[in-house]
C-alpha positions in Angstrom: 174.0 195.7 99.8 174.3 193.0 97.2 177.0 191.5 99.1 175.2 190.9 101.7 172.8 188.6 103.1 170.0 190.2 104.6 167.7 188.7 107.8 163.9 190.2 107.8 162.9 189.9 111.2 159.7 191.8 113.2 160.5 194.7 115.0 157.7 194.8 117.1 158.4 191.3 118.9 159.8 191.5 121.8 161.5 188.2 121.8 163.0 189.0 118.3 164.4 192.5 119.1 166.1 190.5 122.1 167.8 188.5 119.5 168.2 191.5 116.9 170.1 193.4 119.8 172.4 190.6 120.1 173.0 189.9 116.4 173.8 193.4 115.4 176.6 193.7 118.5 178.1 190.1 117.4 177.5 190.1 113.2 179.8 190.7 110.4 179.4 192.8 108.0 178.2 190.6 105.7 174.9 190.6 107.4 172.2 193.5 107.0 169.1 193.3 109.8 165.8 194.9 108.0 163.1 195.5 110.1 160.1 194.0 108.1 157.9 197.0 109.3 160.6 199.3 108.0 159.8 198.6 104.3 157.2 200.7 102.9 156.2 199.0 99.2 155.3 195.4 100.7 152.2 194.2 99.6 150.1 192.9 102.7 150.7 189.3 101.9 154.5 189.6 101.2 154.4 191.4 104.3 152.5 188.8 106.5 154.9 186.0 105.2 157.8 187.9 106.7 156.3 188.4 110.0 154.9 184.5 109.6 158.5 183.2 109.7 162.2 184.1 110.2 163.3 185.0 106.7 166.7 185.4 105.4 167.8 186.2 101.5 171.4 185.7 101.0 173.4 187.2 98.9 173.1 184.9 96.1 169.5 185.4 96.5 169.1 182.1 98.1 165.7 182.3 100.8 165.9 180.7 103.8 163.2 180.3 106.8 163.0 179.9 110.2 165.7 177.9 111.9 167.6 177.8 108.7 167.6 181.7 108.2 168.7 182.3 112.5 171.4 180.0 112.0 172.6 181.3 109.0 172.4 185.0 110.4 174.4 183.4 113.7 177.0 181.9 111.3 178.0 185.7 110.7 179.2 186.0 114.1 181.6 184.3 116.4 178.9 182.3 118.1 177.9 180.2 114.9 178.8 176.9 116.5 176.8 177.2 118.8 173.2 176.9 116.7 175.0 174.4 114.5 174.0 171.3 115.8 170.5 172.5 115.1 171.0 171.7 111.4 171.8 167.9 112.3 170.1 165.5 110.3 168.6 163.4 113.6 168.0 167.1 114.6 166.4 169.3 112.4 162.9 167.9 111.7 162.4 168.0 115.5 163.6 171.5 115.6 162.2 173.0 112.4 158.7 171.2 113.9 159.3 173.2 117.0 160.1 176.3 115.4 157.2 175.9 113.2 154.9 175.9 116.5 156.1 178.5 118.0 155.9 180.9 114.7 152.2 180.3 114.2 151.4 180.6 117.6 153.6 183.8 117.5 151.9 185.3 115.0 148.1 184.7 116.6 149.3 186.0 119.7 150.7 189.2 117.8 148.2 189.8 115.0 145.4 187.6 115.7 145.4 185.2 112.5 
């Protein structure tokens, strides 16, 4: 497992086991999907920042969040391109603001914090 990158991503969403589904079909096999409610010795705070945000931890050991870590983990399969222009410079901050809202508002809906 050390080389590869590995996405932590929330099982118990809906909307992110629709993307899971699709990522694990399309990805290489450089990428490892970890449910973050399949990991057992997470302290409840580590654990709440996973579920907060997208995370991805390449294998480098590099951390990325949110839009950065989903098209990283899309990157590992043939539709990459696609999620690309979302890194744009005139892009991103909208996006990543975007993202950001959606996340927390996730979250409250979810586990009510």
């Amino acid at each position: 497992m050390a080389n590869q990158d590995r996405l932590y991503f929330d099982g118990q969403c809906p909307l992110c086991q629709f993307e899971i589904r699709h990522l694990d079909r399309l990805k290489e096999d450089t990428l490892v999907l970890v449910d973050v409610h399949s990991l057992t010795d997470l302290s409840s705070k580590k654990k709440e920042a996973l579920l907060r945000t997208l995370h991805l931890e390449t294998k480098d050991g590099e951390i990325l969040l949110g839009l950065d870590a989903s098209r990283h983990a899309w990157s590992k399969t043939g539709w990459g391109g696609l999620f690309a222009w979302l890194g744009w410079p005139v892009i991103k901050p909208i996006a990543d603001a975007v993202y950001s809202v959606w996340a927390r508002r996730r979250f409250k809906r979810r586990y009510g914090s």
